[in-house]
C-alpha positions as CSV (number, residue, x, y, z in Angstrom):
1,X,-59.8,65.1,-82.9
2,X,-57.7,63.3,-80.5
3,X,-57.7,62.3,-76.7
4,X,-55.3,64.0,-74.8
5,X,-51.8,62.2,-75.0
6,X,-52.3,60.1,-78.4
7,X,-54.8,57.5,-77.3
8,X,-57.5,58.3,-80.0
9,X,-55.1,61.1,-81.9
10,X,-55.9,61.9,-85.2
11,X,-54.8,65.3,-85.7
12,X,-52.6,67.7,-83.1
13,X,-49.6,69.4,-82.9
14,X,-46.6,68.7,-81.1
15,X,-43.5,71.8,-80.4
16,X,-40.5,69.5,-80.7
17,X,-37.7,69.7,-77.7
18,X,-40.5,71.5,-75.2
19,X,-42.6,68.5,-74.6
20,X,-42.6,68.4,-70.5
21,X,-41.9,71.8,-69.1
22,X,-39.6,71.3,-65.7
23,X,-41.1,72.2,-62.8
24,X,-38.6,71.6,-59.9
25,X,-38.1,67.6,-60.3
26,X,-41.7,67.1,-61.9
27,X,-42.2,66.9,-65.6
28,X,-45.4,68.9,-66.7
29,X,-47.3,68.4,-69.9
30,X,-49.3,71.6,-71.0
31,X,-51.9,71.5,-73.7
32,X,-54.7,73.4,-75.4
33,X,-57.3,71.4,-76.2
34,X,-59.7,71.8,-78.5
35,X,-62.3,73.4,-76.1
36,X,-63.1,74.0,-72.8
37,X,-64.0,71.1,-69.9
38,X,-67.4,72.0,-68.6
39,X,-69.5,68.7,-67.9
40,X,-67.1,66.1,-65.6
41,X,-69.1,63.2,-66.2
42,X,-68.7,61.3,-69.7
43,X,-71.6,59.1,-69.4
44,X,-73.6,62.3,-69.4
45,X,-73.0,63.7,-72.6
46,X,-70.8,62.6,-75.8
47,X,-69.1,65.8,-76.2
48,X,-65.3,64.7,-76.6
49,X,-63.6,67.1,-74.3
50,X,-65.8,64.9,-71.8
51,X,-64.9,61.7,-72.9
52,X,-61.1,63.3,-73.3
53,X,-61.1,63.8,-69.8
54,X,-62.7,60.3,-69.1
55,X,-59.4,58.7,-70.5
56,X,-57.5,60.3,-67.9
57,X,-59.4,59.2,-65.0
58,X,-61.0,56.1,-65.2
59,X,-60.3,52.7,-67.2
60,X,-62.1,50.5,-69.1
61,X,-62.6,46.5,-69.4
62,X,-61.5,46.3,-73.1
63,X,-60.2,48.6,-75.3
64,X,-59.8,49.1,-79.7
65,X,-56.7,48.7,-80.9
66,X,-55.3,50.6,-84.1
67,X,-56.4,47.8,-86.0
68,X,-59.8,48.4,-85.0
69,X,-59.5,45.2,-82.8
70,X,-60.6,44.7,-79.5
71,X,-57.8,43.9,-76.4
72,X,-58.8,43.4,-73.1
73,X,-57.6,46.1,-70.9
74,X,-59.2,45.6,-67.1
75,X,-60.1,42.4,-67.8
76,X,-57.3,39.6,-67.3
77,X,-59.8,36.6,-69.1
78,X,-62.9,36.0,-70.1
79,X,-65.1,32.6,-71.3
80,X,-68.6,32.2,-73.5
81,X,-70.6,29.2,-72.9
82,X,-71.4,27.0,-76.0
83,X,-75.1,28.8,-76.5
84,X,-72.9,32.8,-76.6
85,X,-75.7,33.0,-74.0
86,X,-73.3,33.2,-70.6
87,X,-70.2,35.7,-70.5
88,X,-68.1,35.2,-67.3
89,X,-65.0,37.8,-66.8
90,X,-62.3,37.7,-64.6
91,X,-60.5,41.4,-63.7
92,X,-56.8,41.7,-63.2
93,X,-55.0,41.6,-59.9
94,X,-54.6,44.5,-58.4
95,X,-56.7,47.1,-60.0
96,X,-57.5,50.4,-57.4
97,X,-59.5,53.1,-57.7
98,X,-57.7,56.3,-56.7
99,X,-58.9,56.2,-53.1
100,X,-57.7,53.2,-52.5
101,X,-60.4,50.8,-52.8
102,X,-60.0,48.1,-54.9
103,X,-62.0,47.7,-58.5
104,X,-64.5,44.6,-58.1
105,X,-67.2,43.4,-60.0
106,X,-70.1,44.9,-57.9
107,X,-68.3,48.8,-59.6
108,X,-68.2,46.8,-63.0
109,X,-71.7,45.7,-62.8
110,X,-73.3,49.1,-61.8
111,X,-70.9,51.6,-64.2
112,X,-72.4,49.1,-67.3
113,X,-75.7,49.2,-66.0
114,X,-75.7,53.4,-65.8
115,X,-73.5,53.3,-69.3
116,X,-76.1,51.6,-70.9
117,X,-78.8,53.8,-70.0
118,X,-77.5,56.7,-71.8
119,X,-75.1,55.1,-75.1
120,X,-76.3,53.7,-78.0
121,X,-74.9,50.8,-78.6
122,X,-75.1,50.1,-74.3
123,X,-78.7,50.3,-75.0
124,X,-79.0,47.8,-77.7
125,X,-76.6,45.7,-75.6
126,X,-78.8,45.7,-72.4
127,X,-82.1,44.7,-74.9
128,X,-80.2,41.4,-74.2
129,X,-79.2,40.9,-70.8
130,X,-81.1,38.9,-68.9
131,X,-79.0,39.9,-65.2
132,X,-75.3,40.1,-64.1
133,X,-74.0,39.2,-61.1
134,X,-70.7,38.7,-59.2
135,X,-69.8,35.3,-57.9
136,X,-66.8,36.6,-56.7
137,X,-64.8,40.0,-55.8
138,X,-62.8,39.6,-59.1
139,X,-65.4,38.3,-61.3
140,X,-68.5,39.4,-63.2
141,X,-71.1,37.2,-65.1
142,X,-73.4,38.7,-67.5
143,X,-76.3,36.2,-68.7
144,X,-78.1,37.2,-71.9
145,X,-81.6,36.6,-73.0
146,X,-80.6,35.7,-76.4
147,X,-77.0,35.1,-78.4
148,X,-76.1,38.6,-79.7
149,X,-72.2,39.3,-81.4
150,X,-71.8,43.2,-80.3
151,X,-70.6,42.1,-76.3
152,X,-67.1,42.5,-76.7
153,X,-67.4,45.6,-79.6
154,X,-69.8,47.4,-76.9
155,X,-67.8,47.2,-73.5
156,X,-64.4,47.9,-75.9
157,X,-66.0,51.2,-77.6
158,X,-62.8,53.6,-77.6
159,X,-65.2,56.9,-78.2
160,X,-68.7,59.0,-76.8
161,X,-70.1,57.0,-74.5
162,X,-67.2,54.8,-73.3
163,X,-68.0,52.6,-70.4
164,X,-65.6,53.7,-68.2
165,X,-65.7,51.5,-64.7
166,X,-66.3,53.9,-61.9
167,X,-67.0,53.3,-57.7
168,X,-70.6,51.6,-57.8
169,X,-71.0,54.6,-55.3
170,X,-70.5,56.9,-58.2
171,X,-72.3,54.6,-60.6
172,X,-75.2,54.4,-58.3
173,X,-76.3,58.0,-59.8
174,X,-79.2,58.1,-61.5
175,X,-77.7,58.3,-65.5
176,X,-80.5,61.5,-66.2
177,X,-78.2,63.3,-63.4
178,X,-74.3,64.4,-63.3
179,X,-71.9,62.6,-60.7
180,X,-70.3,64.7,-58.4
181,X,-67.6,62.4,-57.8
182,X,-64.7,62.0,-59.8
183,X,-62.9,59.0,-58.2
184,X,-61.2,56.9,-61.2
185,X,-58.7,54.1,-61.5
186,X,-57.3,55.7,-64.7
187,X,-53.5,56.5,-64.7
188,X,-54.4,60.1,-63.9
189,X,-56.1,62.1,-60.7
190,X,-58.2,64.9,-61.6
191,X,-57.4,67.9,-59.0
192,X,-60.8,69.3,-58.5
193,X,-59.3,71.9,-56.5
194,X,-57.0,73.4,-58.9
195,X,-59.7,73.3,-61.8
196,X,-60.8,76.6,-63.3
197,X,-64.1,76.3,-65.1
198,X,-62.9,78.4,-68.4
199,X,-59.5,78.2,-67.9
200,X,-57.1,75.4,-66.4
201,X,-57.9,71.6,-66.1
202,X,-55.1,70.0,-63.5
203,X,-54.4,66.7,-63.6
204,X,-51.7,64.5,-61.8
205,X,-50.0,60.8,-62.2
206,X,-51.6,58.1,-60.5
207,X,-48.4,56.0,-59.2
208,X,-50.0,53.5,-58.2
209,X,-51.9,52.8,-61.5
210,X,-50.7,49.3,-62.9
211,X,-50.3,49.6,-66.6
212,X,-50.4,46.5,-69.0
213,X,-47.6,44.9,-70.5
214,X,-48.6,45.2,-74.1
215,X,-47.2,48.2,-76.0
216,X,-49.9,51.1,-76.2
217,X,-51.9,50.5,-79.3
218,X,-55.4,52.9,-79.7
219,X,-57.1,52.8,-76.8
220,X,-55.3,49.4,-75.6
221,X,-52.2,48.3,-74.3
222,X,-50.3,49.7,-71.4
223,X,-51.1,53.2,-70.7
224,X,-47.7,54.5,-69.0
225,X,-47.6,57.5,-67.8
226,X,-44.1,59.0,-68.6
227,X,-45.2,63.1,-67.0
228,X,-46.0,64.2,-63.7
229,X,-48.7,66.6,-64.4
230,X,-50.7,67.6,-67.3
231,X,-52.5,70.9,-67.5
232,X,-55.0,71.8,-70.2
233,X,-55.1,75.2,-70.9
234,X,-58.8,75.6,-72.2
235,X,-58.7,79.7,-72.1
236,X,-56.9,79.8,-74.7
237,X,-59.5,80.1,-77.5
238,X,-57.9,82.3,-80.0
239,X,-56.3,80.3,-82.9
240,X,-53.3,82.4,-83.5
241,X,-52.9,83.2,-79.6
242,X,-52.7,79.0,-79.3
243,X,-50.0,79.1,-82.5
244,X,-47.9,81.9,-80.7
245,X,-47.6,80.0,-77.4
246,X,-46.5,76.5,-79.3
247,X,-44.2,78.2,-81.0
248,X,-42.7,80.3,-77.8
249,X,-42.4,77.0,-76.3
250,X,-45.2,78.1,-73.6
251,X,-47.5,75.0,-74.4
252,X,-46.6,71.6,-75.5
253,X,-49.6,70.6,-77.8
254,X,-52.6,72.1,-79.7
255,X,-54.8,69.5,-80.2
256,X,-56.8,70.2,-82.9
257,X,-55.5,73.3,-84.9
258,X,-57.7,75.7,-86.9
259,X,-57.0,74.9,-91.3
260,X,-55.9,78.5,-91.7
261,X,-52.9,77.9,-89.8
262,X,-51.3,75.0,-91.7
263,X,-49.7,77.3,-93.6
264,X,-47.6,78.7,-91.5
265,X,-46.9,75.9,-88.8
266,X,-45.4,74.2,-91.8
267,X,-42.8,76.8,-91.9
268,X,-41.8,76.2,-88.1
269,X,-38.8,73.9,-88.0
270,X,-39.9,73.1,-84.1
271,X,-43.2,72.2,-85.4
272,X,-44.6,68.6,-86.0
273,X,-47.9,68.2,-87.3
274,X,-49.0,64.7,-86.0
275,X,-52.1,62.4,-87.4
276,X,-52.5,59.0,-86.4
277,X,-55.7,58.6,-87.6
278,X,-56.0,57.8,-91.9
279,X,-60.1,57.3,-91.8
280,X,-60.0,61.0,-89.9
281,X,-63.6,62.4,-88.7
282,X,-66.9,63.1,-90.6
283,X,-69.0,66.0,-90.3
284,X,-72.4,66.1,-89.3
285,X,-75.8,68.2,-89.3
286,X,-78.6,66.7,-87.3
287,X,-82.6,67.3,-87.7
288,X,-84.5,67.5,-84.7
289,X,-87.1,65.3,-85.6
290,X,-90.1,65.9,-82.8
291,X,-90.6,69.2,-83.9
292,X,-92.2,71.5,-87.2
293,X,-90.6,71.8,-90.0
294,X,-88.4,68.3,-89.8
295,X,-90.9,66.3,-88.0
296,X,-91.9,65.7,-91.8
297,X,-89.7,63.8,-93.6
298,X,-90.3,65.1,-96.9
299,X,-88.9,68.9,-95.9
300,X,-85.7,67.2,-94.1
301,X,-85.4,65.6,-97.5
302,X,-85.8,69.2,-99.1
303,X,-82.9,70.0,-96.7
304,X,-80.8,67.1,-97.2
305,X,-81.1,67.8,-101.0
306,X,-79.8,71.4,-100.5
307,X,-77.1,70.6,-98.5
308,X,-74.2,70.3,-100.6
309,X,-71.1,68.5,-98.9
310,X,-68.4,70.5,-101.0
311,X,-69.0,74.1,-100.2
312,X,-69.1,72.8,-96.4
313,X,-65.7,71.3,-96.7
314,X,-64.2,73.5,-98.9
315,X,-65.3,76.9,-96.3
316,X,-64.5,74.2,-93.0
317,X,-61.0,72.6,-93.9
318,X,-60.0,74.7,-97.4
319,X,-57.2,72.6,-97.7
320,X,-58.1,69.9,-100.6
321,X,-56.2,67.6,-99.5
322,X,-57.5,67.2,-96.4
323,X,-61.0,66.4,-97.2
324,X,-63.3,64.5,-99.6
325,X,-67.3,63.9,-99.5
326,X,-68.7,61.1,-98.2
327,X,-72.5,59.5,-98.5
328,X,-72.2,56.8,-96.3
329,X,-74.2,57.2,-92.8
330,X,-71.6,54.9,-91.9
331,X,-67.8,55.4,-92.2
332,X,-66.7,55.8,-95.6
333,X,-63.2,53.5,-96.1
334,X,-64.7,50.7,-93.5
335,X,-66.4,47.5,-94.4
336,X,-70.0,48.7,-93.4
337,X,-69.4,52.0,-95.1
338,X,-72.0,52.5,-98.4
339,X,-73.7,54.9,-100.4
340,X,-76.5,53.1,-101.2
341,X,-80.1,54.9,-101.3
342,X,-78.2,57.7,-100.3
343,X,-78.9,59.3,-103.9
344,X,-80.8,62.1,-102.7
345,X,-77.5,63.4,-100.6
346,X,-74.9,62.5,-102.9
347,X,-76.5,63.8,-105.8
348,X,-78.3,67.3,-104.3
349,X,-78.8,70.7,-105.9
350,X,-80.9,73.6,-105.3
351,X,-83.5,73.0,-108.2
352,X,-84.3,69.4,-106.7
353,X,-84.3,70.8,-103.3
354,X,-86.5,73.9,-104.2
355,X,-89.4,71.5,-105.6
356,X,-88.9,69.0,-103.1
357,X,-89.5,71.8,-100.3
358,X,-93.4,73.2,-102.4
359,X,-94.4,69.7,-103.0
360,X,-93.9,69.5,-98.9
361,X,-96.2,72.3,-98.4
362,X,-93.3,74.8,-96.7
363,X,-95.3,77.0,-94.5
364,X,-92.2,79.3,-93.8
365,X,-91.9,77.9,-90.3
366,X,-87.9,79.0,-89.3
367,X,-85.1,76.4,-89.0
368,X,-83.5,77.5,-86.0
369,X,-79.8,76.9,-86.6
370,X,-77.3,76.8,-83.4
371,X,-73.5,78.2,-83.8
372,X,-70.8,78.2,-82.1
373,X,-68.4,80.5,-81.7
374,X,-65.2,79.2,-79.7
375,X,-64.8,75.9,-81.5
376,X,-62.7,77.2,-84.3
377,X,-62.8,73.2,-86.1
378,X,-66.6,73.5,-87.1
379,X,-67.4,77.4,-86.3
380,X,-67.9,77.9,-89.8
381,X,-70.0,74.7,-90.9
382,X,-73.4,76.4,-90.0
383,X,-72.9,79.1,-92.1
384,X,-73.2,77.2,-94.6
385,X,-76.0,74.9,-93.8
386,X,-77.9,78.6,-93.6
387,X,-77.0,79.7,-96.7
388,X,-77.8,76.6,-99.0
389,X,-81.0,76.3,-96.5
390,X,-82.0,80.2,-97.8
391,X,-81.4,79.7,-101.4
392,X,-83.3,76.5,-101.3
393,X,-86.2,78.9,-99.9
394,X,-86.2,78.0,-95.7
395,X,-86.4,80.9,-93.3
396,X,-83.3,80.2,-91.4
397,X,-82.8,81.7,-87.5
398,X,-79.0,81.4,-87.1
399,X,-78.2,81.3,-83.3
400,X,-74.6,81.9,-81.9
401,X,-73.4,80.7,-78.5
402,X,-70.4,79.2,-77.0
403,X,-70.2,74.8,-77.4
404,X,-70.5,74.0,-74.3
405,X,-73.6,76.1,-74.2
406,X,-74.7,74.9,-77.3
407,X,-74.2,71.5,-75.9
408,X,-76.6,72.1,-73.1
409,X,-79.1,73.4,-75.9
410,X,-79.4,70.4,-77.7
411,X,-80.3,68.5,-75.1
412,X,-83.5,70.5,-74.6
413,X,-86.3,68.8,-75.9
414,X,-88.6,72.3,-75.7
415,X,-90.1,73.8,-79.5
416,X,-87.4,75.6,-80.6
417,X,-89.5,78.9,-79.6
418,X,-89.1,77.7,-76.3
419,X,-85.5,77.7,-76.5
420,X,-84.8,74.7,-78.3
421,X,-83.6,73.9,-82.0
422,X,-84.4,72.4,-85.6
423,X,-80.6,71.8,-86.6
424,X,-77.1,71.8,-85.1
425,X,-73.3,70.8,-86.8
426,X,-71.1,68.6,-85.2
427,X,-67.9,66.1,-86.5
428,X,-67.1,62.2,-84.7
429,X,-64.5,60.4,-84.6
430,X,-65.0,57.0,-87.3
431,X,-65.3,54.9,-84.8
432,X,-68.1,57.0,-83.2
433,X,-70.3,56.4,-86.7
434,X,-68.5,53.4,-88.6
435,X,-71.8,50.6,-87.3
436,X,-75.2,51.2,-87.3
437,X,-75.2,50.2,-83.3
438,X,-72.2,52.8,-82.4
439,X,-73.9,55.6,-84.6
440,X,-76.0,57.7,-82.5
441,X,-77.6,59.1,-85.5
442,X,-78.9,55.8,-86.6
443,X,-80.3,55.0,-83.2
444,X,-84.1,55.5,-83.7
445,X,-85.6,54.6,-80.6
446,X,-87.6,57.9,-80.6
447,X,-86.9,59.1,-76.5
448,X,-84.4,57.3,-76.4
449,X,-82.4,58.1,-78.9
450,X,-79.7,60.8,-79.6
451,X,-80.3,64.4,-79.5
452,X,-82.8,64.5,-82.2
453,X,-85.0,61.7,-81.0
454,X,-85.3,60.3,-84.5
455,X,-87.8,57.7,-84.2
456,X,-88.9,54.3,-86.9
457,X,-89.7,51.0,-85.7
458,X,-87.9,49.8,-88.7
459,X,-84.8,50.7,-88.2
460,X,-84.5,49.7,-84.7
461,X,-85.6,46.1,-86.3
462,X,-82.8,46.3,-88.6
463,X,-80.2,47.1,-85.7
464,X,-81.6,44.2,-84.0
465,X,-81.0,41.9,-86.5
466,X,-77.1,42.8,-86.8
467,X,-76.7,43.5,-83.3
468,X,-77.9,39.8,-83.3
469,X,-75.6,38.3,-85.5
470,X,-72.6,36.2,-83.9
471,X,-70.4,35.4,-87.1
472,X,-68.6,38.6,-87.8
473,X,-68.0,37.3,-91.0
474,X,-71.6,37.8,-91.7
475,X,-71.8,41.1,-90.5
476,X,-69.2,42.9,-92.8
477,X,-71.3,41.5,-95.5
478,X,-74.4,42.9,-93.8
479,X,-74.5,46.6,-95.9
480,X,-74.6,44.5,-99.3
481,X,-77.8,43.1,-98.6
482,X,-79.1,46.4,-99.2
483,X,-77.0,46.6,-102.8
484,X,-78.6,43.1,-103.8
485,X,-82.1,43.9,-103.2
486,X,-83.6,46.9,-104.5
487,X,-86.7,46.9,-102.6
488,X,-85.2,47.0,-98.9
489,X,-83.3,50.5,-100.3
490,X,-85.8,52.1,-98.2
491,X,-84.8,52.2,-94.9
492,X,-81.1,53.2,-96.3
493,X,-82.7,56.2,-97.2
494,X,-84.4,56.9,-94.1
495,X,-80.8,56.4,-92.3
496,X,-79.8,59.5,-94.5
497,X,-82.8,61.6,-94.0
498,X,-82.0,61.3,-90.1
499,X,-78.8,63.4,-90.5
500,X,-76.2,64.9,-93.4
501,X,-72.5,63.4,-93.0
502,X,-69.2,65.5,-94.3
503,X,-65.9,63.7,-95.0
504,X,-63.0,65.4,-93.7
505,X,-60.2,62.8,-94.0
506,X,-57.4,64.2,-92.5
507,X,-58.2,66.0,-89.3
C-alpha cells in the first residue's frame, strides 16, 4: 500500500529496464494502481487512492520521515513561545500554486481550518486553537487555548487525511462538500481533461515546482521529479491481466499485487518486488455502532470473539511469511502498540462467542456485510468475517459492490435497510493507526467520528489527555499506564470492541 512513486511505499512492483516509456523527448511513467480514482478531493474521504493522488498535486507544511520523524517540508522555520501556547511559521521562498499564484498564509490558514473539520487527529488539534492569523504574506500564527504536544505530528501526518495546503479559494469549500478545483502546488498537474473516470488518470511535471534540498526520505525531503508524465492505468482490474502487462513491458509498476501471484513474479528475472515499509499495514473490520445489532456492545463483543485473525490472514495473504496477528488497536512493533484488555480478541473462539451472542439476547437481526469486488488486496477478507459470523450463530447479509461504491456506502448513515451497513473490511497504512489521535477507529466523538460514529465520552477524555501531553517522553510511556493498573483496563477494551485489527506485515 504505497503512494504512487515511493513516498509512502510499502509494497509494489517494479519491471526493471522499462521504468519511463519514451514518448518523443518526454519520459512517461505508467502504473496500475491499486484501484480506481473516483473522488478528487482527499480531505473528503480517507480512501488511499485519494490521498495517492493528493501527493501528486498539492504539498504539505511538514512531512514524516522513514524514521517516523517529522521535517518541515513548506515551512522554512518555525518558533514556540515559552508557555507551547503561540506557534508562528514562516513558509519558504518561492512556493506557487500551479496557476501561478503564490502560496501564502491566508491558503495555509483556510486548507487547516477545512482539514480539520473532517480528520481525526485535525479535530482533536482544533479542540485547541484559540485563532490563527497571518501577520504577514509568508507567515502564519496559530494561538492555542491550552499547551498540547500533537502540533507538529498533526500538520506532518504522511497518510488519510493529510493536510494538504490548497488555494483558500479551493479551501473555502464547505468540508461536507467535494472541491471542484484541483489547483495544487505539488510537483505534479492533474490533467482534468485527459482523465477517464474508470480508466486513465494523467498527470504532468510541474517545472516550476521548487523541491527541497534534503534527500527524499518518507514523505519529506525533496520531491524531484525525474518523469515527464505519469499515467495510472486504473482499468486494469484483473490480477493476471496487470502481471501480463509488467511483464510485456507495457506498464512500469503494480502497486499493490494480488498474494497469489508471488509465485510467479519471483520467477521473472525483470521483476523486482519492492517494500519499503517493515511495520507493513493492518487489517480492519469496523462496527457501525448507531444501529441494531452493534449498537450493543455486548453482541459486537460476541462478534469480536468469533472473529478469528488467522483464518482472515491465512485466506487474504496465504503466504506465512507475510503476515502475523496482531491485538493491538494501535500498531503492533511501535511504542504505543499493546495488547492489553484486548483478551477477548486475541484469545476468541466460537464457543465463547456463541454464549456471549444468547447472553446478549440475539434477536436474529442481519449483519449486513459490504464486499468488494475489484480490490483484489482485501476482496476476500469479508468472506470470512461471514462465515465465522454464521457459525457463531449471526444472520449475515453479504453485499457485493465495486470500492469506490462501497466507499460511498459507508458514508451513509441510513439503517442498513435503508441502504446502509452493520460491518465493512478495510487495511491502513501504520502510520494511519499507530496513536490513539491518528486512529480513526479510536476517535469516539459519536457524529463526528469515523464511519461508524463510535461514540464514549471516556475515550475522547483519554485522547485528550495524551493529545495534551508536551514531553514526548511521556507519551511513549503512555500505553503502560494501562499495564500498571488493572482497573483502567476498561476503556482498552472498549478501544477493541470499536473495531477488529489483522496484522499483515509485509504488504
Amino acid at each position: 500500500m504505497h503512494a504512487t512513486l515511493a513516498w509512502l511505499a510499502t509494497l509494489a512492483l517494479v519491471a526493471i529496464g522499462t521504468f519511463a516509456h519514451a514518448q518523443g523527448d518526454a519520459k512517461t511513467l505508467k502504473v496500475v494502481p491499486h484501484s480506481n480514482l473516483a473522488i478528487l478531493d482527499p480531505i473528503w474521504t480517507t480512501q488511499y487512492m485519494v490521498r495517492n493522488h493528493g501527493y501528486m498535486i498539492y504539498d504539505t507544511l511538514f512531512g514524516t520521515d522513514e524514521k517516523s520523524q517529522i521535517r518541515p517540508q513548506m515551512v522554512e522555520r518555525w518558533t514556540v513561545s515559552p508557555d507551547n501556547r503561540l506557534w508562528t511559521f514562516t513558509l519558504r521562498n518561492g512556493l506557487a500554486f500551479h496557476d501561478d499564484q503564490p502560496v501564502t498564509g491566508e491558503d495555509v490558514i483556510a486548507s487547516l481550518e477545512r482539514w480539520g473539520k473532517r480528520d481525526t487527529m485535525g479535530q482533536k488539534l482544533f479542540s485547541f486553537i484559540q485563532r490563527m492569523d497571518t501577520p504577514d504574506a509568508r507567515t502564519f500564527r496559530i494561538f492555542l487555548r491550552e499547551a498540547c504536544g500533537i502540533m507538529l505530528e498533526a500538520l506532518g501526518k504522511p497518510s488519510s487525511n493529510v493536510p494538504f495546503i490548497m488555494p483558500k479559494r479551493v479551501a473555502d469549500t464547505p468540508a461536507d462538500r467535494q472541491i471542484e478545483d484541483y489547483t495544487g502546488s505539488g510537483p505534479y498537474v492533474f490533467r482534468k481533461d485527459d482523465w477517464k473516470p474508470g480508466n486513465l488518470v494523467v498527470y504532468t511535471k510541474n517545472a516550476k515546482y521548487i523541491a527541497r534540498n534534503e534527500p527524499p526520505s518518507g514523505t519529506a525531503g525533496g520531491k524531484r521529479v525525474f518523469v515527464d508524465r505519469v499515467e495510472w492505468h486504473v482499468g486494469i482490474r484483473d490480477p493476471q491481466t496487470q502481471i501480463n502487462a509488467l511483464i510485456k513491458g507495457e506498464v512500469d509498476i503494480i502497486e499493490r499485487p494480488a498474494f497469489e501471484s508471488y509465485g510467479q513474479l519471483r520467477k521473472e528475472s525483470g521483476i523486482e518486488i519492492v517494500n519499503q515499509n517493515s511495520l507493513g499495514f493492518q487489517y480492519m473490520a469496523r462496527f457501525n455502532h448507531p444501529h441494531p445489532p452493534f449498537n450493543d456492545p455486548k453482541i459486537r463483543q460476541a462478534a469480536l470473539a468469533a472473529m478469528t485473525q488467522e483464518p482472515f490472514l491465512r485466506t487474504q495473504v496465504g503466504i506465512k511469511e507475510y503476515y502475523k496477528p496482531c491485538a493491538s488497536m494501535l500498531t503492533c512493533g511501535t511504542p504505543y502498540g499493546s495488547a492489553t484488555g484486548s483478551e477477548i480478541q486475541s484469545k476468541s473462539n466460537l464457543n465463547k462467542s456463541q454464549e456471549l451472542l444468547k447472553a446478549a439476547g440475539y434477536d436474529g437481526t442481519p449483519i449486513v456485510i459490504i464486499k468488494p469486488t475489484d480490490l483484489a488486496s482485501i476482496g476476500k477478507l469479508p468472506d470470512v468475517a461471514a462465515q465465522q459470523l454464521r457459525q457463531a450463530g449471526f444472520k449475515v447479509d453479504l453485499q457485493s459492490m465495486d470500492w469506490n461504491t462501497l466507499v460511498s456506502r459507508r458514508a451513509k448513515r441510513e439503517a442498513p435497510a435503508q441502504g446502509g451497513w452493520n460491518l465493512f473490511l478495510t487495511a491502513w497504512v501504520s502510520p494511519d493507526i499507530w496513536s490513539p489521535l491518528t486512529n480513526a477507529a479510536i476517535n469516539s466523538s459519536c457524529d463526528k467520528a469515523w464511519f461508524g460514529w463510535s461514540c464514549d465520552e471516556q475515550i475522547e477524555k483519554l485522547r485528550d489527555q495524551f493529545a495534551r501531553e508536551v514531553d514526548p517522553r511521556i507519551r511513549n510511556t503512555w500505553p503502560n499506564r494501562f499495564r500498571r493498573a488493572p482497573s483502567k483496563l476498561a476503556p482498552m477494551r472498549r478501544w477493541v470492541s470499536t473495531s477488529i485489527l489483522l496484522r499483515c506485515a509485509k504488504g
